[in-house]
C-alpha positions in Angstrom: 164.8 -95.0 -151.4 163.3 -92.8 -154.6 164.9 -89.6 -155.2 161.4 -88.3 -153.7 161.4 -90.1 -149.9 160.7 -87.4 -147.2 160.7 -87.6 -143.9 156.7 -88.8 -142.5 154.5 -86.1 -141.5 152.2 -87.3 -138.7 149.1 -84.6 -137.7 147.4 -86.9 -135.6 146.4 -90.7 -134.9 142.8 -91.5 -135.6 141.2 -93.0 -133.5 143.6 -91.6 -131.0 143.0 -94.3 -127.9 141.8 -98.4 -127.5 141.5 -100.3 -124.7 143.9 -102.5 -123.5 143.9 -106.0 -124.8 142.3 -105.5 -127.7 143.8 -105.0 -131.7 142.7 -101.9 -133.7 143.1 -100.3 -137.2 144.7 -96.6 -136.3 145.4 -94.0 -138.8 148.5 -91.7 -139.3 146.5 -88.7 -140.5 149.7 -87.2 -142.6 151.5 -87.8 -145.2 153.8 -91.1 -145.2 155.3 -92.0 -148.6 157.7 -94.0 -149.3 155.2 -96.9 -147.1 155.5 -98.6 -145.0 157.2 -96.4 -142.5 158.9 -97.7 -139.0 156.8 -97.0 -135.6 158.6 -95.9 -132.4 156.3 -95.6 -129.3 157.4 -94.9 -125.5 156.4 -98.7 -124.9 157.9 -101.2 -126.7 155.3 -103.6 -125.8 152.5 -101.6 -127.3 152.7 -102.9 -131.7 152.6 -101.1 -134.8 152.0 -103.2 -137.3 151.9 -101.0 -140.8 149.0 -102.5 -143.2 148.9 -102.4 -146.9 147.1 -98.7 -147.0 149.2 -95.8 -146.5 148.7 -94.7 -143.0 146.9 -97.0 -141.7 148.5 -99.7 -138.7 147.1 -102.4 -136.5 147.8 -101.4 -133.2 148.1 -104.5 -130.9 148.0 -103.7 -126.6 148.3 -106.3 -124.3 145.9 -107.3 -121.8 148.5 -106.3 -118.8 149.5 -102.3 -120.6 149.2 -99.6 -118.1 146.7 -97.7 -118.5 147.9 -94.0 -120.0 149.3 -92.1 -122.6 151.7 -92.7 -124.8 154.2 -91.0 -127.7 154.3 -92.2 -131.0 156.8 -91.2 -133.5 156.8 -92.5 -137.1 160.8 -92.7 -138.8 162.5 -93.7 -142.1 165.6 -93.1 -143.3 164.8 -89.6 -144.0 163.7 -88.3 -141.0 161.4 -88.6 -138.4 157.7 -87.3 -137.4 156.5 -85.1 -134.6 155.6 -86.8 -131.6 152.0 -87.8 -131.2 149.6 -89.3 -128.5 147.8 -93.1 -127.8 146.0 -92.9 -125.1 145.8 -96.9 -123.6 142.7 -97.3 -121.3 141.1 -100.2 -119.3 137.3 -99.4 -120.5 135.5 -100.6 -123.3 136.3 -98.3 -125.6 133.7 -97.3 -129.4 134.5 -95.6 -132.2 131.8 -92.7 -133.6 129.2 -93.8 -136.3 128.0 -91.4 -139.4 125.2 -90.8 -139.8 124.5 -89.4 -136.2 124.4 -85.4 -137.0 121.2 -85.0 -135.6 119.7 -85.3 -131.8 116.7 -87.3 -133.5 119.1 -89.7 -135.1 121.6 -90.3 -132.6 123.9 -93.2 -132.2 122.6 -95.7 -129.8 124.9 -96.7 -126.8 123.9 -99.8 -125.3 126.4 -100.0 -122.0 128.1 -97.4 -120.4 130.7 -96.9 -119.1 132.2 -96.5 -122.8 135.0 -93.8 -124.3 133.8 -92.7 -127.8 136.7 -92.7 -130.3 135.3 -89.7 -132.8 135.8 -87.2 -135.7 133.9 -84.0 -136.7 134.8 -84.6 -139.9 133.1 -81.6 -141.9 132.1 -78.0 -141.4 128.8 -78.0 -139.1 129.2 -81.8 -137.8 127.4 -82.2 -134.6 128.2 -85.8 -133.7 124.9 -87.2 -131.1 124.8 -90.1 -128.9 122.1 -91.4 -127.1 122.2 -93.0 -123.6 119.3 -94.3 -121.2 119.1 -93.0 -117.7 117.6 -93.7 -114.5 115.9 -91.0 -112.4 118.4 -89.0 -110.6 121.3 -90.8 -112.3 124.3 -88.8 -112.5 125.8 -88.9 -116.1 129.3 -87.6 -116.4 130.4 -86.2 -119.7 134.3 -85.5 -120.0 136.2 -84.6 -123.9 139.7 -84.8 -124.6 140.1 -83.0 -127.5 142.8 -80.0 -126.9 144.4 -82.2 -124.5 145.2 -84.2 -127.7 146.5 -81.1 -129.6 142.9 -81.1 -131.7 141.8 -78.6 -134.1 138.5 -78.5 -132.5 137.4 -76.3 -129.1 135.2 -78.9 -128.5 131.7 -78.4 -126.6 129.5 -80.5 -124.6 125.6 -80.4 -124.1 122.6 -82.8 -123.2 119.5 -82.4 -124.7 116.1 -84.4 -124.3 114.6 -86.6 -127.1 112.9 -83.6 -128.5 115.6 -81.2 -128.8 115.6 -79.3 -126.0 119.1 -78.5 -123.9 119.2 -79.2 -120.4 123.2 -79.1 -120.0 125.8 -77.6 -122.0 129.5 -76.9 -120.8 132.5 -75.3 -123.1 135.4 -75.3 -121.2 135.8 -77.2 -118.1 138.0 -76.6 -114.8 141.1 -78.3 -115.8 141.3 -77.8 -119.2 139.6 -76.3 -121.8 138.1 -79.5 -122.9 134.5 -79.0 -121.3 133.1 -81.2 -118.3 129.8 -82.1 -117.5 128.5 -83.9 -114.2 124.4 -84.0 -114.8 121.5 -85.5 -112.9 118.7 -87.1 -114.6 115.3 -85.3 -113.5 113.1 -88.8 -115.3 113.9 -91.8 -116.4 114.4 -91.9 -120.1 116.6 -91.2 -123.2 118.7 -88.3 -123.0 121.1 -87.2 -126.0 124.6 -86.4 -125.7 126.2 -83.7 -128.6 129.7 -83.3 -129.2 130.4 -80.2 -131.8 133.3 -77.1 -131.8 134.5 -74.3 -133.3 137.5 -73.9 -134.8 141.1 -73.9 -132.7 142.8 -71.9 -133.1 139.8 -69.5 -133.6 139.4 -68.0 -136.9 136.3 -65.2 -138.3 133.9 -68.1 -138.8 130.8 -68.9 -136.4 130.3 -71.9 -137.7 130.9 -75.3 -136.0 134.1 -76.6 -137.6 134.8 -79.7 -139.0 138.6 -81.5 -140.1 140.7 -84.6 -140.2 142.3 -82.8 -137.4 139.3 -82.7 -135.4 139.6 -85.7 -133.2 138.0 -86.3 -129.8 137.5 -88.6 -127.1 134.2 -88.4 -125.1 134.2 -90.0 -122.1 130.6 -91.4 -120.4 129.7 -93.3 -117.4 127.0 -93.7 -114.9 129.4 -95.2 -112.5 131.8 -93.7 -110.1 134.0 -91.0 -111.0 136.7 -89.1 -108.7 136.7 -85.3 -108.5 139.2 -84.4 -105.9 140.8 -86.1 -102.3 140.9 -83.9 -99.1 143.5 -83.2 -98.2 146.0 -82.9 -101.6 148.6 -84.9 -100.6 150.0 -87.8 -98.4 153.3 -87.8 -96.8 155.5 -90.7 -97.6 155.4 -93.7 -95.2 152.2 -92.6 -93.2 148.8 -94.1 -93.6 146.4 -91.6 -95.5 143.0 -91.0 -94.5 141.7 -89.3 -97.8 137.7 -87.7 -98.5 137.5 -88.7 -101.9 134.4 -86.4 -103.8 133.3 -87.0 -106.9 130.0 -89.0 -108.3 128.3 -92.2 -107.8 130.6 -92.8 -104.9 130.0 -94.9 -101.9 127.7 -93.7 -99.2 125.9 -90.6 -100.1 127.3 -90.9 -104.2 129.3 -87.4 -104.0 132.3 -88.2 -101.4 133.7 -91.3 -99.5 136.2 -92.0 -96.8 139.6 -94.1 -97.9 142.6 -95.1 -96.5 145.8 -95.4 -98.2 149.1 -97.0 -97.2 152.7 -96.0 -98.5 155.1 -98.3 -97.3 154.3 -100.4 -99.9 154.8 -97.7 -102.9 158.1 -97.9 -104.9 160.4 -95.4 -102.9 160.7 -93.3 -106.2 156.8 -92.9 -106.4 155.7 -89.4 -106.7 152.2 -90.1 -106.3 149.3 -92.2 -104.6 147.0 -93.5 -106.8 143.9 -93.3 -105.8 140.9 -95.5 -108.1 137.5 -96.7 -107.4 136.8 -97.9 -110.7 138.2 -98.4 -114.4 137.2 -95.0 -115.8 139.3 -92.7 -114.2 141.5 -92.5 -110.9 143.6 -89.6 -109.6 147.4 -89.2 -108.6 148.0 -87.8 -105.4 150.9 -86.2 -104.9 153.4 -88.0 -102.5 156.6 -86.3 -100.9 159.1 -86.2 -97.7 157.4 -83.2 -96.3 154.3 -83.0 -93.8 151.0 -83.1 -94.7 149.2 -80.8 -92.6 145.4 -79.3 -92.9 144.0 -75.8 -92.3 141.8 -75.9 -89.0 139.6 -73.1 -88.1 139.1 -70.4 -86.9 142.3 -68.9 -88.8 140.8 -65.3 -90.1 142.2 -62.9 -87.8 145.6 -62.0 -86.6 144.1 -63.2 -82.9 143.6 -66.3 -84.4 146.4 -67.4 -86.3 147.3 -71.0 -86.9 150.5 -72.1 -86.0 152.5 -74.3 -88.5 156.0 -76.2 -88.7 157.8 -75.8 -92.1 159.0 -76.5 -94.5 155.9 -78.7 -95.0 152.4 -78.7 -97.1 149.0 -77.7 -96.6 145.5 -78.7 -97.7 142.8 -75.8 -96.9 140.0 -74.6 -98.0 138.1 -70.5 -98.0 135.1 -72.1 -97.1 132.6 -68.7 -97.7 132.9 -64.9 -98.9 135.2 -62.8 -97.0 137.1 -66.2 -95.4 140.6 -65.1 -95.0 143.3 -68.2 -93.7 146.2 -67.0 -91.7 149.4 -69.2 -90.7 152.1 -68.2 -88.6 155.7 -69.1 -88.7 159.2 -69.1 -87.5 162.2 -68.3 -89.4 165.4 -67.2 -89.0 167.0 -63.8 -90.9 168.5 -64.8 -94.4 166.3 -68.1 -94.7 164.8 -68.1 -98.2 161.6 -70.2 -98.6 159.7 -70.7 -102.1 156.0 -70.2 -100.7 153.2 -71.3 -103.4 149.7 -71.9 -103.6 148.1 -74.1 -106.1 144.2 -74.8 -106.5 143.4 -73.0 -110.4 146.1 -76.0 -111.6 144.3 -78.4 -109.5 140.8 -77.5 -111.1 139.6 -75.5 -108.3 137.7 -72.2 -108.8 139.6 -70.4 -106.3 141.7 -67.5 -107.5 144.1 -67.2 -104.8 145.9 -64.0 -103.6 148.8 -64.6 -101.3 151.1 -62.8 -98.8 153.6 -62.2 -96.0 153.0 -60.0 -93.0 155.8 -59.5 -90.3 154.1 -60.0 -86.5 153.1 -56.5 -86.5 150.9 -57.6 -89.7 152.6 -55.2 -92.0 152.5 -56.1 -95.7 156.2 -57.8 -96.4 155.1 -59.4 -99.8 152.6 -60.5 -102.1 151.5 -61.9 -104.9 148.4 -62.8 -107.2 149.1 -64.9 -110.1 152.5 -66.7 -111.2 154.1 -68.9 -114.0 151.2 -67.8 -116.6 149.0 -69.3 -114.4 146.1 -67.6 -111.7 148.0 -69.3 -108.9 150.2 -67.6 -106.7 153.8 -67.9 -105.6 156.8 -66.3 -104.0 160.7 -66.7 -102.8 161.2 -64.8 -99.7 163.7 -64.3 -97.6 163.4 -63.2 -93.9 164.3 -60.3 -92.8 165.0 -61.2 -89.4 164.7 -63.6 -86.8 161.2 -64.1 -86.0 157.2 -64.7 -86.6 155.7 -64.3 -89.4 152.0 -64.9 -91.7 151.0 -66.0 -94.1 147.9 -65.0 -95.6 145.4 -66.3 -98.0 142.2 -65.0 -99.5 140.3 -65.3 -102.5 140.8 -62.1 -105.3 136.9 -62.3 -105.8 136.2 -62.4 -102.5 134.3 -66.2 -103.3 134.2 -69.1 -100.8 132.4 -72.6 -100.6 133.3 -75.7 -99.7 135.3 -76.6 -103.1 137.5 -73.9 -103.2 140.6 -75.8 -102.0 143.9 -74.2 -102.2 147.3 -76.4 -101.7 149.7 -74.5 -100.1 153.8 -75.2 -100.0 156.5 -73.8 -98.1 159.8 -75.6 -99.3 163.3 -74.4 -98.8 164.2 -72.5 -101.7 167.4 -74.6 -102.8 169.2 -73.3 -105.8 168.7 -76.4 -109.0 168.8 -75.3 -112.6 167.2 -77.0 -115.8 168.1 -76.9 -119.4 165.3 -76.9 -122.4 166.2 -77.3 -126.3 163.9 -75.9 -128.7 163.4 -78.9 -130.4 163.7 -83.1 -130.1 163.9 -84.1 -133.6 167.1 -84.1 -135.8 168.6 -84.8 -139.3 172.4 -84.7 -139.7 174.3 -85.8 -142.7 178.0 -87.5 -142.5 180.4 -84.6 -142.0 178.1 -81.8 -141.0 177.1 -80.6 -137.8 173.8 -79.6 -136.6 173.1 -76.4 -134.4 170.6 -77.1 -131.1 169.1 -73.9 -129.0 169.3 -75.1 -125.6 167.7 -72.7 -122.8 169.4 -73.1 -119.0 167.4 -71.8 -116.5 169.2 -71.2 -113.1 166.9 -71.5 -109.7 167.3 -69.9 -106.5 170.9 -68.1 -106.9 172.5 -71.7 -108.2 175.9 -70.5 -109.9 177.6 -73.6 -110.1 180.2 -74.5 -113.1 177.2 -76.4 -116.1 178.5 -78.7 -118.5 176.0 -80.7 -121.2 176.5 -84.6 -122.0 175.0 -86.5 -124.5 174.1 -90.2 -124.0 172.8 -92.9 -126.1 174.3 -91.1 -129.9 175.9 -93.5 -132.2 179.8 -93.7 -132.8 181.0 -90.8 -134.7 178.4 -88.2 -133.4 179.1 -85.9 -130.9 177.9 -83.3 -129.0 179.5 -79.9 -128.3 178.7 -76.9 -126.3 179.3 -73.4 -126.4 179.7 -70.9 -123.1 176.6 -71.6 -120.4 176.0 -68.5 -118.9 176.5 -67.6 -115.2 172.8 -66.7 -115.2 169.8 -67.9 -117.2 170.0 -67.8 -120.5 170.7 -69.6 -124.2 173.2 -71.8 -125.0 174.1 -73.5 -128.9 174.6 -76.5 -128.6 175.9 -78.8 -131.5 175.5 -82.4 -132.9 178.8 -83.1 -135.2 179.5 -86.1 -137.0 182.4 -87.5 -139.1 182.7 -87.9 -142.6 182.6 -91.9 -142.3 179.9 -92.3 -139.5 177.1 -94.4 -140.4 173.5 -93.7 -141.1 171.3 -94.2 -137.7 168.1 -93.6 -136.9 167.2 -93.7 -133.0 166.6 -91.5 -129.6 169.3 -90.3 -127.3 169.4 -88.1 -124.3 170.7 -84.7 -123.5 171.9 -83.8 -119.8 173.4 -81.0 -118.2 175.3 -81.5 -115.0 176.9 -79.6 -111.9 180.1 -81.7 -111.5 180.8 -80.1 -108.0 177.4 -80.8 -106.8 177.5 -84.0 -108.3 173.5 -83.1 -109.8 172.9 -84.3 -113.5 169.3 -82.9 -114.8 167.8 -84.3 -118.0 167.1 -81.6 -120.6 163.5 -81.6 -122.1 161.3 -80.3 -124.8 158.3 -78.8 -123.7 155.9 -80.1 -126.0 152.9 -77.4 -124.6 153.3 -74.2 -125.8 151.4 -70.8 -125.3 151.0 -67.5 -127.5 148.6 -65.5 -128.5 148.2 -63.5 -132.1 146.1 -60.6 -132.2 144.8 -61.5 -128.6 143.9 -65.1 -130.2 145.0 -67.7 -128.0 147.7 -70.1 -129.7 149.1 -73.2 -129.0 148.6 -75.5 -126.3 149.3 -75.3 -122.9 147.9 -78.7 -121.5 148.6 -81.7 -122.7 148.4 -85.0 -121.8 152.0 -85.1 -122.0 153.5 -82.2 -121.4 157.2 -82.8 -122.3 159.5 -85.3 -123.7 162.9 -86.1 -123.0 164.3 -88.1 -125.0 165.6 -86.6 -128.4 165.4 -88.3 -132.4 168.1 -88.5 -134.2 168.4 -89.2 -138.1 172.0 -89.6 -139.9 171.2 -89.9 -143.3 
């Protein structure tokens, strides 16, 4: 190794998905000298085969890969990269063509469904795509872009052969990659645009352009899934599920399914739900009851009476619609009481509260977690009935704005975070770690950390966890003869009494803003990572 070896820098992975099955020429978009450089990925299974060129690997899936994300770190012996994505999918997959800047030259695409692997590569790139479309056709349009930490905030419009736009989206209800679900009004050729500004945002107007700028446009004419009703399926029952979406069965926007459980893995957390290749959903599975909001429910005369702790799938189905449910608990009983529908991609922005049976306000909340969902831990005051009470902030209804609401013991648990998950350490030095432990629910049990999976002569050590929440230093030491190693290991922290271990994690989303710019990312296609890199030069 030259007196000049550094660690590899990876920005990104160009194109940043294939489909499974095939063998493709990826880029490290970085900086990776001395090469070649060693590949770590989540997946064994899934190759990185460096090729001459700096940067550049053959990138071999096989036919049977799940279809999903996955991490990518590149490693010598001086270090290690960031963490990066690959998404693996099971639809033919393109990559985007230059010259295609303008809606009258736009790149041709002969069979959809397809997922365009592409680049705005230079200030004021518009990248066009052309795709043939039956009357009344639904075409839906989906980006990943700041899913895939992009420097793009990428947009999304249709326009006609002669210009003209006839859709455009910017940011769409999940994420701020946009969405669009269009219907053809003629037969003919229709032009899809993919373009952005800059992200984070700068002074300029212009559309922006970079190697960072990397996207993944989804098309198909086919059938895609929105949303299931209800939001979840109780483990070992048989599901009935109104799937809505496109191009579905029956009238094309919803369909009727059933879903078994018994046959899920018991450590399932979801029911997958797929009609086609291009995209499926996860529904969440648990222990708990699934119930579903019946009407009428507005009016303390009309309550709806519910067991809990359980979950419930509803819906403030038109302006004014207020849902109420009443329950039982006893004094001193602490429940964790949450809504979700913005997380879920609804448009709903929930408000949520408790009245007592007299329907006096006990508590209430609007938005939680940095997110326009709300949530609260209450405890009862007494023995008795009590509401709960849901209504829309805007005073909007219509028949998708779904809400999922939970009512789950509020059981004390705890979780650690360290600020990082990639680390150098030389022979007879130690390393200093910010770990965060977060205590839930009142838990004040005796914490200790563990390390798994470090190589002999590394250790971990801990300083004072506090009673509540707070920061703890942790720190890697290693002896003065230990050998140089370059590989993951896991960090744990653990209530011996309870006999509960939690993993720690890095959060790899993050959120800021500077000058009331938005910064970071706060959705990603993987949202965290817990296993930890470890480099003993």
């Amino acid at each position: 190794m030259s007196a000049q070896a550094a660690a590899p820098v990876m920005e990104h992975l160009y194109p940043a998905g294939a489909q499974r099955g095939t063998t493709n020429i990826v880029t490290a978009i970085g900086k990776q000298d001395p090469w070649p450089v060693e590949v770590w990925t989540d997946d064994a299974r899934i190759q990185f085969k460096p090729e001459r060129d700096e940067g550049r690997f053959s990138v071999i899936i096989p036919s049977d890969a799940e279809p999903g994300p996955r991490l990518v770190r590149l490693y010598n012996a001086e270090g290690a990269s960031t963490v990066r994505y690959f998404i693996v999918s099971d639809t033919n997959e393109a990559e985007e063509k230059e010259a295609n800047d303008e809606f009258s030259k736009p790149q041709a695409l002969e069979k959809l469904p397809v997922i365009i692997n592409g680049r705005l590569e230079k200030n004021g790139d518009v990248d066009s795509f052309a795709v043939n479309l039956e009357k009344d056709q639904w075409l839906i349009a989906s980006l990943e872009a700041y899913v895939l930490a992009s420097t793009m905030d990428g947009m999304l419009r249709i326009t006609d052969t002669n210009g003209l736009q006839i859709a455009y989206n910017h940011d769409g209800n999940r994420t701020l990659d946009p969405f669009l679900a269009w219907q053809a009004p003629a037969s003919g050729t229709y032009v899809v645009q993919v373009m952005g500004f800059p992200y984070p945002a700068n002074s300029s107007i212009n559309f922006d352009g970079g190697t960072g700028n990397i996207y993944r446009l989804h098309l198909t004419t086919g059938p895609y899934l929105d949303y299931t009703y209800p939001t979840g399926v109780q483990r070992g029952s048989k599901a009935e599920l109104h799937v809505h979406g496109w191009n579905l069965p029956g009238d094309g926007r919803s369909t009727k399914l059933s879903r078994e459980t018994a046959s899920l893995p018991p450590t399932a957390a979801n029911v997958p739900v797929r009609l086609s290749s291009f995209n499926k959903l996860d529904i969440p599975l648990g222990s708990l009851p699934e119930l579903t909001e019946a009407e009428p429910n507005n009016t303390t005369n009309e309550l709806q009476v519910i067991e809990i702790p359980s979950h419930l799938s509803g819906r403030i189905q038109e302006l004014g619609d207020v849902d109420r449910f009443a329950f039982e608990s006893k004094k001193g009983q602490k429940w964790e009481v949450a809504v979700q529908s913005d997380k879920l991609g609804f448009p709903l922005d929930a408000t949520l509260r408790i009245e007592d049976s007299n329907g006096k306000e006990l508590a209430k909340n609007d938005d939680a977690n940095s997110s326009a969902d709300p949530a609260l831990v209450w405890t009862a005051p007494a023995d008795g009935k009590f509401t709960i009470v849901i209504s829309s902030l805007l005073r909007q209804g219509g028949s998708n704005y779904i809400y999922r609401l939970s009512v789950t013991e509020a059981q004390p648990s705890f979780r650690a975070t360290v600020a990082v998950n990639n680390f150098n350490l030389a022979p007879g030095k130690t390393n200093e770690l910010k770990a965060t432990v977060t205590r839930i629910h009142g838990h004040d049990g005796k914490l200790v950390f563990e390390a798994s999976g470090l190589p002999q002569g590394v250790s971990l050590v801990a300083g004072d966890i506090p009673a509540k929440s707070g920061d703890v230093t942790l720190k890697l030491v290693a002896k003065s003869d230990v050998k140089p190693f370059s590989g993951h290991f896991s960090i744990s922290v653990k209530d011996k009494e309870a006999n509960i271990t939690q993993k720690a994690s890095n959060e790899l989303i993050s959120r800021g803003t500077n000058n009331g710019v938005p910064q970071g990312y706060s959705d990603l296609v993987v949202k965290e990572v817990d296993e930890f890199w470890l480099t003993v030069r």
